[in-house]
C-alpha positions in Angstrom: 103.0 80.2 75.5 100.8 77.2 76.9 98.2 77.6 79.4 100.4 76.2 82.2 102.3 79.2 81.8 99.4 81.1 83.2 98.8 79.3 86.8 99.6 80.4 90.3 98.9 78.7 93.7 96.3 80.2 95.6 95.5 79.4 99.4 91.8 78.5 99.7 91.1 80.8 102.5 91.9 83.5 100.3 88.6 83.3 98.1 86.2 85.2 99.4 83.0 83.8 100.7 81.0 86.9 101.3 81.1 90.5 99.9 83.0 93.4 102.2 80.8 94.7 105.0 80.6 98.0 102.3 80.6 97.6 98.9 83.7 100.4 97.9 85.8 99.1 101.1 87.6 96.0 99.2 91.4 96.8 98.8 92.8 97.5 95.7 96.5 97.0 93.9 97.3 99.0 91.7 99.5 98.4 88.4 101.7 100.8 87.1 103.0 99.0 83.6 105.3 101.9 82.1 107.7 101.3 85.5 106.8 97.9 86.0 105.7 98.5 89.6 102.6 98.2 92.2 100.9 100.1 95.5 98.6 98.7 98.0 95.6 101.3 98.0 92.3 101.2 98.6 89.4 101.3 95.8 87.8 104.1 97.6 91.2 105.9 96.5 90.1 105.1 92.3 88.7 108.5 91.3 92.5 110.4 92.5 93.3 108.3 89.5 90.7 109.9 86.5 91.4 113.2 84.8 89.4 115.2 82.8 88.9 113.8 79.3 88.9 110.2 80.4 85.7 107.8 80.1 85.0 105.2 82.7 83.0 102.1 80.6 80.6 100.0 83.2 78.6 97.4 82.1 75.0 97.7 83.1 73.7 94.3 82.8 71.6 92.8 84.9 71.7 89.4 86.6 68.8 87.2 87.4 67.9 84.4 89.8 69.1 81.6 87.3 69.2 78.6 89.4 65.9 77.0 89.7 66.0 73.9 92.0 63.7 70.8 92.5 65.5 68.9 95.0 68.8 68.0 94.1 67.9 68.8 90.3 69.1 71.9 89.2 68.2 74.1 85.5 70.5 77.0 85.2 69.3 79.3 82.6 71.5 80.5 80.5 69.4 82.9 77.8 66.3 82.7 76.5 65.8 81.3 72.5 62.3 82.2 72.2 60.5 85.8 72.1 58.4 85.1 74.2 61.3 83.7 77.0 59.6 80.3 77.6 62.1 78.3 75.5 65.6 78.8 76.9 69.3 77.4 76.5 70.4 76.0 80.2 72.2 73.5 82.0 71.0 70.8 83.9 71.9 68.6 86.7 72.2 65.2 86.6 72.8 65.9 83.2 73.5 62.3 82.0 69.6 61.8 83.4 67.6 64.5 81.8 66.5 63.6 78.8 64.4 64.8 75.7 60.5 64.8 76.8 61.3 64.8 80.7 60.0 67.5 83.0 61.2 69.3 86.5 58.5 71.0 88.4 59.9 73.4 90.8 56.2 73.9 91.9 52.6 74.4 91.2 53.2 77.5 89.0 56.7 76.7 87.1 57.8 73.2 85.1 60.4 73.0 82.8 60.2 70.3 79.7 63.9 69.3 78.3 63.4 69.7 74.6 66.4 68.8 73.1 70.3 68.1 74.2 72.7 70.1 72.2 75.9 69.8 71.1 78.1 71.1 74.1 75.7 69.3 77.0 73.5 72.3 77.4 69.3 71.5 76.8 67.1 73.8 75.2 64.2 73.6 77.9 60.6 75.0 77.8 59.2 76.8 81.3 55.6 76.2 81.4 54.0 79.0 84.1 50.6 79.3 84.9 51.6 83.1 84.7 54.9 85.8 83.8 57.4 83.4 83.1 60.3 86.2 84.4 57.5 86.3 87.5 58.0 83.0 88.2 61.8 82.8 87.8 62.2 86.1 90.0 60.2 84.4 92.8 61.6 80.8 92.9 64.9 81.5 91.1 68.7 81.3 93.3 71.3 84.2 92.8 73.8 81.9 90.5 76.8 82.4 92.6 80.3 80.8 91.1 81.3 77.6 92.7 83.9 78.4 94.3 81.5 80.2 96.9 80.6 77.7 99.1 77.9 78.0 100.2 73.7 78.5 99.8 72.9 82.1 98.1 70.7 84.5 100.8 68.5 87.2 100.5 71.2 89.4 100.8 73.1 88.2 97.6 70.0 89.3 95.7 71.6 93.0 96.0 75.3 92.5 96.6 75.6 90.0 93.2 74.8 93.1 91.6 76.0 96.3 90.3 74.4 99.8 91.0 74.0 100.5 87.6 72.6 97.1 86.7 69.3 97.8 84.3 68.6 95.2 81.5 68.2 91.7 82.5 69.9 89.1 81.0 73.6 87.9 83.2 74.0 84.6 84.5 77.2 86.1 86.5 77.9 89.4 88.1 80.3 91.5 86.0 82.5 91.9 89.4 84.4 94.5 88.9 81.6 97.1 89.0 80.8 95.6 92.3 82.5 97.8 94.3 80.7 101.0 92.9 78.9 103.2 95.3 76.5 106.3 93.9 78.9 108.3 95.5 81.8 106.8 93.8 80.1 107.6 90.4 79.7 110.8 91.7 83.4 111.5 92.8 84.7 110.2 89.2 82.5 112.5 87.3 83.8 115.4 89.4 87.0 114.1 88.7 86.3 114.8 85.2 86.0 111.3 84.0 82.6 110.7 81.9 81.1 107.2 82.6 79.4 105.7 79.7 77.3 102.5 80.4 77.1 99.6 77.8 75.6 96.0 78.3 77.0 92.7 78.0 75.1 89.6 79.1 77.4 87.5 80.8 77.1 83.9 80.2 79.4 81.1 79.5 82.1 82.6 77.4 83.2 84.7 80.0 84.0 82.0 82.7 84.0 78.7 80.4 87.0 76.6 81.5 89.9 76.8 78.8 90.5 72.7 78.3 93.6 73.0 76.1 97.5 73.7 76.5 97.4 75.8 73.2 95.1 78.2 74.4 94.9 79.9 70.8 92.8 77.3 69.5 89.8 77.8 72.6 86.3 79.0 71.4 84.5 81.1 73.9 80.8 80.9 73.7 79.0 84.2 72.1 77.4 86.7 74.3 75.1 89.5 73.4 75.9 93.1 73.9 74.7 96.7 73.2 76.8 99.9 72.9 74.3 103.0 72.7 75.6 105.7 70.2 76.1 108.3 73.0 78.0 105.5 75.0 80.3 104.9 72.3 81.1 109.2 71.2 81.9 109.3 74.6 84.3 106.4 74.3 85.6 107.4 71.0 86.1 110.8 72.0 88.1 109.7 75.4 91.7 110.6 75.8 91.7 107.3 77.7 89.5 104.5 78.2 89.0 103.1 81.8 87.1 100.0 81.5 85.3 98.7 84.5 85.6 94.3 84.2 86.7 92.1 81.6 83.4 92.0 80.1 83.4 96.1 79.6 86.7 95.3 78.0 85.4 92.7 75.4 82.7 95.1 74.4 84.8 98.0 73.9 87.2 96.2 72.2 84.2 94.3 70.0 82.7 97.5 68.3 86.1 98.8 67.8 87.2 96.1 65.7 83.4 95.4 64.3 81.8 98.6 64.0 78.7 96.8 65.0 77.0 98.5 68.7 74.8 95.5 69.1 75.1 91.5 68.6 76.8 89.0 69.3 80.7 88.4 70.4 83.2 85.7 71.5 86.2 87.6 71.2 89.3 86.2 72.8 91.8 88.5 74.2 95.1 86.6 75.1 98.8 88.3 75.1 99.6 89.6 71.4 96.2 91.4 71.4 96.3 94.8 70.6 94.5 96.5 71.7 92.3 99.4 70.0 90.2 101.6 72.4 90.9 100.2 75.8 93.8 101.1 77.7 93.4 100.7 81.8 91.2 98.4 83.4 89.8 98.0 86.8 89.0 94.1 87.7 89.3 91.7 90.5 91.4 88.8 90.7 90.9 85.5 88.3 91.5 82.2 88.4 94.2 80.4 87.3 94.5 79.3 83.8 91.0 81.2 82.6 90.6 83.4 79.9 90.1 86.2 82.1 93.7 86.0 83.7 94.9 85.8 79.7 93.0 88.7 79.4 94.5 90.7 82.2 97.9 89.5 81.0 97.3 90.6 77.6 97.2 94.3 78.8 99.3 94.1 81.8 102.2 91.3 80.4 102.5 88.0 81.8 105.2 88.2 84.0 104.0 91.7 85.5 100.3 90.4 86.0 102.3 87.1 87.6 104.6 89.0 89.6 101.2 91.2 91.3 99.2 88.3 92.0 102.2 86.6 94.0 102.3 90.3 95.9 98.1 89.8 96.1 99.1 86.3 97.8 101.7 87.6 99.7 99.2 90.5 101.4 96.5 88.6 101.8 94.2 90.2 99.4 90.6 88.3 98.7 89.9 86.4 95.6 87.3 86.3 92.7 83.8 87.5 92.8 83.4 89.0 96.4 87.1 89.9 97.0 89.5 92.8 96.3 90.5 94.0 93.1 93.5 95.8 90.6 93.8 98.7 88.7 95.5 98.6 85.4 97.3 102.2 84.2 
């Protein structure tokens, strides 16, 4: 396979610009691999689909206000490199004019110093605060929605870019999936039976870093931190099946399984061929073509199934990526 082999046209107007007027009203399509075939449901409809003994896995990162803009210059933070989080790994814009020893003041409280260009583009940049540096970037930072939202973050995104068991700090992106989870959701799985056990991965590049190459099996994704707790993962290890809530829930799952290790660092590539070891349905929204997450979905779904839904998604006018509707994997 070639990464061609994983594309799909996709009319514009079906990425969606803003979240559902409720967070558990997006639609949902639902996979059924064993007979190859789908139904249009609603994800308010997810906990008729838990039994007793299964584990729903959410990941309880955070996200922050990365963006921090002075003008039409632009540090995004990607995670910090110093203990003390004033030296941190980020991207800048213009790039090709930010150089070692310059400085962006975003205003009288918050400058950032490039230190160093590294090897991939990204600067390793010091935040000098007159004050709490994560003060500063709470107050004057931008919710970092993807680019294919077109338009300025508001107030509003502040809550919606965000799950509603979000805790530790530390995602440059939404883990979407869990977006459309309600308390009372959460609620209805458990009296479904389901246990949910929470783990932590801090989204940054790796998940959404473009794939550059035909021969996919040769793409490096950048690592990313996670934690598994040792309650989380009994409750995983003890599941009769594992319901994971994102791709990112899926990598960390799959990560300890095939590590042993609950916290570091990962850039495990799931493509078809996988196989898998813990993780057997997954609830996540819809991906772009050619990324690593849609080889991902494939790799537990097949690529002609996963395909063959997405042309059905098109076909029904579900909504796309971040804000939009979403499928669950049995």
């Amino acid at each position: 396979m070639t990464l061609s082999d994983f594309d799909y046209k996709l009319p514009e107007e079906l990425i969606a610009q803003e979240p559902p007027a409720e967070r558990d009203a997006a639609r949902m399509l639902v996979l059924h691999r064993e007979e190859e075939r789908w139904e249009d449901r609603m994800f308010r409809d997810l906990p008729e689909y838990l039994d007793p003994g299964d584990c729903l896995v959410v990941n309880e990162s955070r996200v922050f206000p990365s963006r921090l803009l002075a003008g039409r210059t632009e540090v995004m933070l990607l995670e910090p490199v110093s203990g003390d989080a004033t030296e941190w790994r980020a991207l800048v814009r213009p790039g090709k004019k930010l150089r070692a020893g310059d400085k962006v003041t975003f205003d009288d409280t918050l400058t950032a110093e490039i230190l160093a260009v590294n090897e991939r583009g990204e600067r390793t940049v010091r935040l000098i605060s007159d004050g709490d540096v994560h003060a500063a970037i709470e107050r004057l930072g931008h919710v970092p929605l993807p680019p294919y939202i077109r338009r300025p973050d508001t107030v509003e995104d502040r809550e919606r870019y965000q799950t509603v068991f979000a805790r530790e700090r530390g995602s440059v992106a939404a883990p979407t999936a869990g977006l459309h989870f309600t308390p009372e959701i959460l609620e209805a799985a458990r009296n479904a039976g389901a246990r949910v056990a929470p783990v932590s991965l801090h989204v940054g590049l790796g998940t959404f870093q473009p794939i550059d190459r035909e021969d996919f099996e040769n793409h490096h994704l950048h690592y990313e931190r996670y934690a598994v707790s040792e309650e989380s993962w009994r409750e995983i290890e003890s599941a009769r099946r594992v319901l994971a809530v994102g791709t990112t829930s899926v990598r960390t799952v799959e990560s300890v399984a095939a590590s042993g290790a609950l916290t570091g660092v990962t850039n495990l590539f799931i493509y078809p061929g996988y196989r898998f070891r813990r993780v057997n349905r997954m609830l996540t929204n819809f991906h772009l073509p050619r990324s690593s997450l849609l080889l991902l979905v494939s790799a537990l779904a097949g690529r002609d199934f996963t395909l063959a839904a997405y042309r059905h998604a098109v076909e029904r006018r579900y909504r796309f990526f971040s804000y939009g509707d979403c499928m669950l994997i049995l």
